[in-house]
N, C-alpha and C positions, 0 to 999 in steps of 0.2 A: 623508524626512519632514521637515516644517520642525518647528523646535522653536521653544520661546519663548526669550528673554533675556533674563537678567537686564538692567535698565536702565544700571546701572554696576557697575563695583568694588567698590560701596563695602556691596554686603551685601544692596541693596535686592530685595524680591520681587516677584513678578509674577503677582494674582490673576484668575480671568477670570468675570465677572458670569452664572450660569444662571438663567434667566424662561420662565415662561410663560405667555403675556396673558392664558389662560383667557378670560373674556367680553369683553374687549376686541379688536377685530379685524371682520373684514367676511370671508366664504369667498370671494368674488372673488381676496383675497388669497393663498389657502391652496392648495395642491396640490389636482388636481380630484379630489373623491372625498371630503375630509377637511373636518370639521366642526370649528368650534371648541365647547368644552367649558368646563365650567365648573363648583362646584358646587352650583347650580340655572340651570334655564330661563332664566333674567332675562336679556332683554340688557339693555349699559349705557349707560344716556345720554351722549349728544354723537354730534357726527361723527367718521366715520375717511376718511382718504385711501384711495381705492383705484386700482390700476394702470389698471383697463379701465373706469370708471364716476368718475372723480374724486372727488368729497367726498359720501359716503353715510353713511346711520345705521348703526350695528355692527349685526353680525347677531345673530340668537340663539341664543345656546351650548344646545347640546345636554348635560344634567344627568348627570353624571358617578355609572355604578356602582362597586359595589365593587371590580371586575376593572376597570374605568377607573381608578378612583385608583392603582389598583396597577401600572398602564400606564403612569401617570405616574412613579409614583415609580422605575419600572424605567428609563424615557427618564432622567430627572435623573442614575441613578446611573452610567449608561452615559456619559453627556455630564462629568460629574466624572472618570471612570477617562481619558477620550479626554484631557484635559484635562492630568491627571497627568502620562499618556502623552506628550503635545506640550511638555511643560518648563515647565508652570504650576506654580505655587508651592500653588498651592489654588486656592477657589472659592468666591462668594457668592451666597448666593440671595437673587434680586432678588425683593420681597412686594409692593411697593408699587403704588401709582394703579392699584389695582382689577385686581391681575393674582392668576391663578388666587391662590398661594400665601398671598397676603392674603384670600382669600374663604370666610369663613366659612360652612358648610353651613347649611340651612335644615332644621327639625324631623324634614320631608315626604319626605326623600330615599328613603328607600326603603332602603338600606345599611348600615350596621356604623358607615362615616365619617360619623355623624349629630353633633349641633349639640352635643352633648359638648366641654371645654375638652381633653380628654384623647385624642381621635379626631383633633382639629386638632393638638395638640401634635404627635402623633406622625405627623400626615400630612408637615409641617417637619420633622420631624428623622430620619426613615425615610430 
């Protein structure tokens, strides 16, 4: 197995970035079969590059249930332990430019992880 390394001597660590685009993304891009998700429907404005069709509009995420979110947070913690595992130091979870972890739910969801400060909190920190 390859491990990670430390950068030098001198103490320094070596974190490794976890994301997931949630609504940003095109399924051109995605393994066949697999939808991007999110959570709600919306897709998100602008374009994305994709492999087989060049510069397209994002697709639209399929709205995330409650055994979704919890799919989620099973992949995250699976991809943190692999991470461990490989001689990282830790890990950050990347929220930002409209990726799932920054997307706040909407009223209408259907689920438990509803538009609650306290549902999101603990969607981050699960």
């Amino acid at each position: 197995m390859v491990r990670a390394q430390p950068q030098d001597e001198g103490g320094s660590r070596i974190f490794v970035q976890l994301m997931h685009t949630g609504r940003i993304g095109h399924e051109d891009n995605l393994p066949r079969g697999l939808h991007l998700v999110s959570s709600a429907a919306v897709k998100a404005a602008g374009p994305i590059f994709t492999d087989t069709k060049g510069i397209q509009e994002n697709s639209e995420p399929v709205a995330l249930t409650t055994e979704g979110v919890k799919d989620v947070i099973r992949g995250h913690v699976v991809a943190a332990k692999n991470a461990i595992a490989a001689g990282f130091d830790g890990i950050e979870l990347h929220g930002a430019n409209g990726f799932l972890i920054a997307m706040r739910p909407p009223n209408n969801r259907g689920c438990k992880h509803n538009s609650s400060q306290i549902y999101f909190f603990n969607f981050c920190v699960r």
